[in-house]
C-alpha positions in Angstrom: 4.9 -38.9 -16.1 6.6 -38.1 -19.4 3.2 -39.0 -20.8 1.5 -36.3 -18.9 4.1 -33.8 -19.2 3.7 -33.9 -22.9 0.1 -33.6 -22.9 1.2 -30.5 -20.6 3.0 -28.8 -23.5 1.0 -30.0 -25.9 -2.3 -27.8 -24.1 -0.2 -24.6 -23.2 1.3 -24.5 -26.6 -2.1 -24.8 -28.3 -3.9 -22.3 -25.8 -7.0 -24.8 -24.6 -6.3 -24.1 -20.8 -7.5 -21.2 -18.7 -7.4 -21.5 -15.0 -6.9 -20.0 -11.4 -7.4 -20.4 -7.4 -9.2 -18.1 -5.6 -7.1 -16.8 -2.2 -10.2 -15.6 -0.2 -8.2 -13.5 2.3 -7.8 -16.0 4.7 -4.4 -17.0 6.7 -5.5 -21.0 6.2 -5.7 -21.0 2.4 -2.1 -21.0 1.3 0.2 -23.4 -0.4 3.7 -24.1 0.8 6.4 -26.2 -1.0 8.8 -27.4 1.5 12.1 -26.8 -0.2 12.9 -23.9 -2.8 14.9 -24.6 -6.1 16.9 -20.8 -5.8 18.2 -19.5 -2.8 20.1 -16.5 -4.1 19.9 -13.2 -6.6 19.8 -13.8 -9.6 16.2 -15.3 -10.0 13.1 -14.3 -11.3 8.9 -14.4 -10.1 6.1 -14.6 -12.9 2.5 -14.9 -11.9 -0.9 -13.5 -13.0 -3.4 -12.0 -10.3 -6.5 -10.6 -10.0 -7.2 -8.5 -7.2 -10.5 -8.9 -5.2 -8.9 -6.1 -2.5 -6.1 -3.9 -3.3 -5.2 -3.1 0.5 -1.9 -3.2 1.5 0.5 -6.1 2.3 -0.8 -8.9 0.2 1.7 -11.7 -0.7 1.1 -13.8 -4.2 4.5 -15.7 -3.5 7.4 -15.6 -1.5 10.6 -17.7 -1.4 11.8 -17.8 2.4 14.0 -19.2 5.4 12.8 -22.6 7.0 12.7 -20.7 10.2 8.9 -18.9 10.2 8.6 -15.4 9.4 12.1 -15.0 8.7 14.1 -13.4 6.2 12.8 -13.4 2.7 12.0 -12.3 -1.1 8.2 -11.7 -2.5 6.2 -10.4 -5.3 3.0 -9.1 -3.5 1.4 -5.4 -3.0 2.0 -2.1 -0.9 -0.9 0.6 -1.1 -2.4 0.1 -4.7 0.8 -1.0 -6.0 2.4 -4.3 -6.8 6.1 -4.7 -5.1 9.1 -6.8 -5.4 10.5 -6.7 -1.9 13.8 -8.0 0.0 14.1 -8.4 3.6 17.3 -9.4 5.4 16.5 -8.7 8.8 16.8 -4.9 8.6 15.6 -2.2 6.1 13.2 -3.6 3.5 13.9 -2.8 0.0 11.1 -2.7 -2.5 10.6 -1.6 -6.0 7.0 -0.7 -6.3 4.5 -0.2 -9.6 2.1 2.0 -10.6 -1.6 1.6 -9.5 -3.2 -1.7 -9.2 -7.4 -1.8 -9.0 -9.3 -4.8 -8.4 -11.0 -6.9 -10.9 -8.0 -6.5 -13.6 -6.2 -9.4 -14.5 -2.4 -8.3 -14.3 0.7 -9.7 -14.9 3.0 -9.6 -12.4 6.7 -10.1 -11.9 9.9 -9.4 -10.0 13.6 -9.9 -11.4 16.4 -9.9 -8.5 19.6 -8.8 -10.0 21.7 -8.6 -7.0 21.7 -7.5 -3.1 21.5 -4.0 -4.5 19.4 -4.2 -7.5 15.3 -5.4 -8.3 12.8 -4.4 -9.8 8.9 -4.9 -10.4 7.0 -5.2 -13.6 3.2 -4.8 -13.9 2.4 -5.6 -17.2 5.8 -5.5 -18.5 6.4 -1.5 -17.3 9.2 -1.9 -14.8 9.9 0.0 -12.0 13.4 -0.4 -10.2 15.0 0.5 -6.1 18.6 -0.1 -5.6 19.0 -0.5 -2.1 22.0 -2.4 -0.7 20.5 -5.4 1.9 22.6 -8.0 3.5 21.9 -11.7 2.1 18.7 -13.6 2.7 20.0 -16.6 4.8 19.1 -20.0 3.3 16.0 -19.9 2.1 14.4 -23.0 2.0 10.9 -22.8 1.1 7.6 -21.3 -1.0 4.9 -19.9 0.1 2.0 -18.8 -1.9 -0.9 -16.7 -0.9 0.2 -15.3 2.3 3.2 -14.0 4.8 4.9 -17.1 6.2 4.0 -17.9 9.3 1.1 -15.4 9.3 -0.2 -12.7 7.8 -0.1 -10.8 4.4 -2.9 -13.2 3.1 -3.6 -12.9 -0.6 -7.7 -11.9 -1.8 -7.9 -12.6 -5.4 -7.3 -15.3 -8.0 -3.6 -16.6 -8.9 -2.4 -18.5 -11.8 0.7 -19.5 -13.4 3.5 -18.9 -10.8 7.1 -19.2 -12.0 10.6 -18.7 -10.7 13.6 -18.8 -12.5 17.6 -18.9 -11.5 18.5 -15.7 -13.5 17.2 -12.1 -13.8 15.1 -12.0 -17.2 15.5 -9.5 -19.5 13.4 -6.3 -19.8 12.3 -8.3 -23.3 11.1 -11.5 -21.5 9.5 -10.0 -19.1 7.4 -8.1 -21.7 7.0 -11.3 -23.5 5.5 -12.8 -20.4 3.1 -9.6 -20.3 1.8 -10.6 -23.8 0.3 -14.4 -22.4 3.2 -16.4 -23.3 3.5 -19.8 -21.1 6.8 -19.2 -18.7 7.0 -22.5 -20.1 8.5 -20.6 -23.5 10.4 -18.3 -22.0 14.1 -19.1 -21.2 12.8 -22.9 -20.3 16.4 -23.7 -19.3 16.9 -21.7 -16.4 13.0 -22.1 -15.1 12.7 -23.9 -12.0 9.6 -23.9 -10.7 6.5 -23.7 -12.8 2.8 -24.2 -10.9 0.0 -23.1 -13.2 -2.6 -23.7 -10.4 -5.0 -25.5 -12.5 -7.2 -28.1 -11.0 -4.4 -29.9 -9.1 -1.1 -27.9 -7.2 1.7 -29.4 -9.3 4.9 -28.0 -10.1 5.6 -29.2 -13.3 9.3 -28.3 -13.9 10.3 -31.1 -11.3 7.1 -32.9 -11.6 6.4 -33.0 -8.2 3.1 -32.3 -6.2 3.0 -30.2 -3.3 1.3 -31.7 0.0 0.7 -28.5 1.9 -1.8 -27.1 0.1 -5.1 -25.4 1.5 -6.1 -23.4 -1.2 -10.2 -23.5 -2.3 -11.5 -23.9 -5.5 -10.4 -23.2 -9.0 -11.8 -20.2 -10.7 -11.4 -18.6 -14.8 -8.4 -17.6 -15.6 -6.7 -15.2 -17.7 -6.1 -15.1 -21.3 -2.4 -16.8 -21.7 -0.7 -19.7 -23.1 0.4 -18.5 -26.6 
């Protein structure tokens, strides 16, 4: 496994790999890892998207309760716009971007400071909402490509979902904007790193993830510098 995890780095840091999966707007094509490695503000999302359908209420990611369709934390989209969004059972609160189209690969990312502070980045530009929610209760899983439970489902390629235990820096989250593996940027605090290449892996814990329903693997985006 060391083995493998060196050849890993070894590709990213060279910039030989460029892959995604396709999310074809369907409720059964998700991926779900069964335990989450954050369960509380401060963390951090990172993925890349491409947008086949810009309509509202797509989810790229979402860390949430055990129970189904409970409380949670997502990177996904309103109308034309990419949000970061909190629910705790009550008001949602979302930062939302600028407009999104379809057939544009974007970078996409969402830094949770606090219960009353996140924001949204679309190609590094931020966009912030302060309001105060009560806690998300223990979270316990990750879901990718759709609501939990139901709904929400994702129509587009994804690639290179992260999460990390702090809130990156305006900086880092630029730097992510420019193609730079989340594998470079503050490696210490990421905790979950799944590229979506031809298998669903997370390579941070090196550990691959059963529930997984997603079709086939597609071009990617430019990244890995």
């Amino acid at each position: 496994m060391k083995t493998l995890r060196f050849i890993l780095l070894l590709t990213v840091l060279t910039g030989a790999l460029q892959a995604a999966r396709t999310f074809p707007n369907d409720l059964t094509k998700y991926i779900q890892l069964n335990t989450t490695p954050v369960t509380t503000a401060p963390m951090t999302f990172s993925a890349w998207v491409k947008f086949s359908s810009t309509v509202t209420g797509q989810i790229l990611f979402m860390v949430a309760e055990s129970t189904v369709n409970a409380h949670a934390l997502w990177l996904g989209t309103t109308t034309n716009a990419l949000e970061a969004g909190e629910w705790d059972g009550g008001p949602v609160a979302r930062a939302q971007s600028g407009t999104i189209s379809t057939g544009v690969w974007y970078h996409a990312g969402g830094v949770f400071t606090s219960l009353s502070s996140r924001a949204v980045f679309l190609d590094g530009v931020k966009t912030t909402n302060t309001t105060t929610i009560g806690s998300v209760h223990t979270p316990g899983k990750v879901v990718v490509g759709r609501w939990d439970g139901a709904g929400s489902a994702l129509q587009g390629d994804l690639a290179e979902i992260a999460i990390w235990n702090v809130a990156l820096t305006d900086a880092e989250m630029s730097t992510l904007a420019t193609g730079v593996s989340a594998l470079r940027v503050r490696p210490s605090a990421l905790v979950l790193y799944i590229p979506l290449w031809d298998s669903v892996f997370d390579y941070k814990a090196s550990r691959a993830i059963t529930t997984n329903t997603t079709t086939t693997t597609v071009s990617g985006p430019r990244r890995y510098r």
